[in-house]
C-alpha positions in Angstrom: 226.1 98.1 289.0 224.5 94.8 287.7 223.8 93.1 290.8 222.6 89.7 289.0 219.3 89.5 290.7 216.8 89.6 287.2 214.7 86.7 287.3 215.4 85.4 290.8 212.7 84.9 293.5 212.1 86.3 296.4 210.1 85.7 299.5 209.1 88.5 302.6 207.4 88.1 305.6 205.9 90.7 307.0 206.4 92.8 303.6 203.5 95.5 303.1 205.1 98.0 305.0 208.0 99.7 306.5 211.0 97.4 305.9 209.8 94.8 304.8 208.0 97.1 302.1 211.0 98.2 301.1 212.8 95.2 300.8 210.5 94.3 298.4 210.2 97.4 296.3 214.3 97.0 295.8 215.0 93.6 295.0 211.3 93.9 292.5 213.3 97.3 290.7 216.3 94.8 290.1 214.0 92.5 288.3 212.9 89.9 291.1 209.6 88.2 291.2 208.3 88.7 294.9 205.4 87.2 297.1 204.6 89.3 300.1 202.4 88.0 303.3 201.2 90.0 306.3 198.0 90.3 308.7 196.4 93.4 307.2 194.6 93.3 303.9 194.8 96.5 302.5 198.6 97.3 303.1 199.1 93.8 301.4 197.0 94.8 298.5 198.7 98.5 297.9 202.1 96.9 298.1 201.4 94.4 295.6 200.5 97.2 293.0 203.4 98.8 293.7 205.5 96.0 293.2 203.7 95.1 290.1 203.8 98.4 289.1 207.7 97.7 288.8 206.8 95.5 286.2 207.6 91.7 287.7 205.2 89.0 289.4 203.9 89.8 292.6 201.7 87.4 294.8 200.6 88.9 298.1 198.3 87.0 300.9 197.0 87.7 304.6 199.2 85.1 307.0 199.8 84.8 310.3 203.2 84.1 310.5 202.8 82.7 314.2 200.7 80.0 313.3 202.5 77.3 311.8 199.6 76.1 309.1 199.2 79.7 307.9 202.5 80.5 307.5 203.5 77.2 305.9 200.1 77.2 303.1 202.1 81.1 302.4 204.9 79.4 301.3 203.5 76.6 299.7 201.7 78.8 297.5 203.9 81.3 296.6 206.3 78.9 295.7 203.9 77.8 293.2 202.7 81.2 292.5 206.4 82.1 291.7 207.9 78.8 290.5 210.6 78.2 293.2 212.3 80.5 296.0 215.6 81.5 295.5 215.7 84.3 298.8 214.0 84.1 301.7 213.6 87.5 303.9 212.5 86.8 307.7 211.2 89.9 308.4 207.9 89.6 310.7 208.8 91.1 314.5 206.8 91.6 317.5 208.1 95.3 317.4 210.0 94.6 320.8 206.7 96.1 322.9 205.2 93.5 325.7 207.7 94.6 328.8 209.3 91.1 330.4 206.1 89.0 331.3 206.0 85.4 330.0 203.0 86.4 327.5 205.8 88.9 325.8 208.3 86.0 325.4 205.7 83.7 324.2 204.7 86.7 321.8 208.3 87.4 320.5 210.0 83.9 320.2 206.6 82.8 318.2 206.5 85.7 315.8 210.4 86.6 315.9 212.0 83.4 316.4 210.3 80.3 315.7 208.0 81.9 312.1 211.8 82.4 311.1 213.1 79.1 312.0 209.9 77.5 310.2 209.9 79.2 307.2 213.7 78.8 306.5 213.0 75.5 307.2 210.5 75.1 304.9 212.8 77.2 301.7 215.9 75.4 302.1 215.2 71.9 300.6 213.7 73.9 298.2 216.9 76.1 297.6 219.0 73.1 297.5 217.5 71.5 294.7 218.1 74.9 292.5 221.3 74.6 293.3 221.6 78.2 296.0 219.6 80.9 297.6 220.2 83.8 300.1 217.9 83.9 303.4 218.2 86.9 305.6 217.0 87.7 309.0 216.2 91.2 310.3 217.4 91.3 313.4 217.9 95.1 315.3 220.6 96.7 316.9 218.8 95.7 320.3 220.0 92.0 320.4 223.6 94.2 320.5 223.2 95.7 323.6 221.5 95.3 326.9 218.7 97.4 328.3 215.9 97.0 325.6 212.8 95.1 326.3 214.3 91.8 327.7 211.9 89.5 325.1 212.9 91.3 322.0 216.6 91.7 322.5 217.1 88.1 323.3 214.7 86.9 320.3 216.7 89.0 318.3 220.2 88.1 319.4 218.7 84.4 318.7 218.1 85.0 315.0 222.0 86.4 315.1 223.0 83.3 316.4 220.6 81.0 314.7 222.1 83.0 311.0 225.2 82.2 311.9 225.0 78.3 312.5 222.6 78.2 309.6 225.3 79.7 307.2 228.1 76.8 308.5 225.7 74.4 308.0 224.9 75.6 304.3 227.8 76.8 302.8 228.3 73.7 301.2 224.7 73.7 299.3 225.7 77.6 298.5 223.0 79.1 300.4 224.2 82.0 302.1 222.7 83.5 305.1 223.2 86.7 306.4 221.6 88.8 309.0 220.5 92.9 308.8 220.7 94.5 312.5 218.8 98.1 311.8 218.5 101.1 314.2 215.9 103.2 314.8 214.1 103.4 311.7 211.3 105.7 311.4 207.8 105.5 308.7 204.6 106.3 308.6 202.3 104.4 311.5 205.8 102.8 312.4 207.2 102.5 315.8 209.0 105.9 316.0 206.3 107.5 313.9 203.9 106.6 316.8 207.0 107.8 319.5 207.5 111.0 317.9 203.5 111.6 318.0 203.0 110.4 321.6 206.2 109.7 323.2 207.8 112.7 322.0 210.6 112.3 325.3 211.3 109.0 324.1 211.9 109.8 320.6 214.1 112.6 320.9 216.4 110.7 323.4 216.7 108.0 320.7 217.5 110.7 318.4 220.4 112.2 320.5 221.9 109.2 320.7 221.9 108.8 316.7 225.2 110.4 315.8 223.9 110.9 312.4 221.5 112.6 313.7 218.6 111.3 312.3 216.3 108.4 312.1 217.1 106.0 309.2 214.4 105.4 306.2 213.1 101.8 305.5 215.0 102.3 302.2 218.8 102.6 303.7 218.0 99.1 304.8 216.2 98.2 301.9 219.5 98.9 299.8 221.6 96.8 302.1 218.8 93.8 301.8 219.1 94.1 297.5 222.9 94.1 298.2 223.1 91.1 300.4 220.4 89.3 298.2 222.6 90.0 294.7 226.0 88.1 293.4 228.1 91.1 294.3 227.9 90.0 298.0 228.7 86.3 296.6 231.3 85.5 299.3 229.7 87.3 302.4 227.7 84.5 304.8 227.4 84.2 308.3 227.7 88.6 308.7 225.6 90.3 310.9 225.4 93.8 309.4 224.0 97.0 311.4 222.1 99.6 309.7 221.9 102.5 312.0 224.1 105.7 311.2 226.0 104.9 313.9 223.6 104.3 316.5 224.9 101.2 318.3 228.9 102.1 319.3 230.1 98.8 320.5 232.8 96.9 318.7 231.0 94.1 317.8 
């Protein structure tokens, strides 16, 4: 399938490993340029061979996402680096750890919520005067349900919401927005990795209640990212897509 995507820029937060790693190693295969920030060096560095290694542009750089002059001299530059942004992937997340004291839900609604409102922010003037884009949020089945960590869930929900008002809003300046909910996913020095090492309990109770029975790879949500990225999902905005073999059983 010819998904349309050769040629097109893309930006990820958060992108040197895990999903955000993968999201970038698919929509680079289809031919897209890619710039990649995150807080550790040498991740950032090995994903930006790889993606290079793929055969398009590739401009990786530390940033802190949480701080608003970091993030925004990331964007700056790899729009330069890449001449224009055409999708934007808010990926960054606090990994949903901090329990329900006020430093966790400073912690998640700076790195989740606000470095996600800031950057699109920052893209779509930029995306309107091309004419488009696509900006997706990765949100988790958590902001679904209740009985997660309290901070995460409701930072997460929040980007739903946010996606969904932002793709009203945009339609017209055909910018489509979208929002990728995964499950569990499990990679190396990853959340569940880390579980299944020293919370081995934990991780298989998560497991049992997979009804695929299985963790999901970085790549099944990759896929899904390239998908919603490319012309074939041309008249999907506003969706709120889980990722998670089943994992989260409510209606909607």
């Amino acid at each position: 399938m010819n998904l349309g995507l050769k040629g097109k820029r893309a930006v990820i937060t958060g992108g040197s490993k895990g999903i955000g790693r993968a999201i970038a190693l698919g929509l680079a295969a289809e031919g897209v340029d890619i710039a990649i920030c995150a807080r550790g060096a040498e991740a950032l560095r090995a994903t930006e061979q790889e993606i290079t290694g793929l055969g398009v542009n590739a401009y990786a750089a530390p940033c802190d996402v949480g701080q608003a002059e970091s993030l925004d001299g990331f964007l700056e530059e790899a729009r330069t680096r890449l001449g224009g942004v055409d999708i934007l992937v808010n990926n960054v997340s606090a990994l949903g750890g901090g329990g329900d004291e006020l430093e966790a839900w400073d912690h998640n609604i700076r790195l989740d919520l606000m470095a996600s409102v800031r950057a699109s922010t920052r893209v779509i003037p930029w995306m309107r005067e091309a004419g488009g884009g696509n900006i997706l949020f990765i949100s988790s089945i958590a902001a679904l349900k209740a009985g997660g960590a309290a901070p995460y869930s409701a930072t997460k929900a929040a980007l739903i919401s946010y996606s969904k008002s932002l793709a009203i809003s945009l339609a017209k300046d055909r910018i489509r927005v979208n929002t990728i909910a995964p499950g569990s996913v499990e990679f190396p020095g990853g959340v569940w990795d880390k579980a299944r090492k020293h919370n081995p309990e934990r991780y298989q109770s998560t497991l049992e209640a997979i009804p695929w029975g299985r963790m999901g790879r970085p790549e099944e949500v990759g896929d899904v990212a390239v998908f919603l990225s490319s012309d074939r999902a041309s008249w999907v905005t506003g969706a709120c897509l889980s990722v998670d073999g089943g994992q989260h059983k409510g209606n909607l």
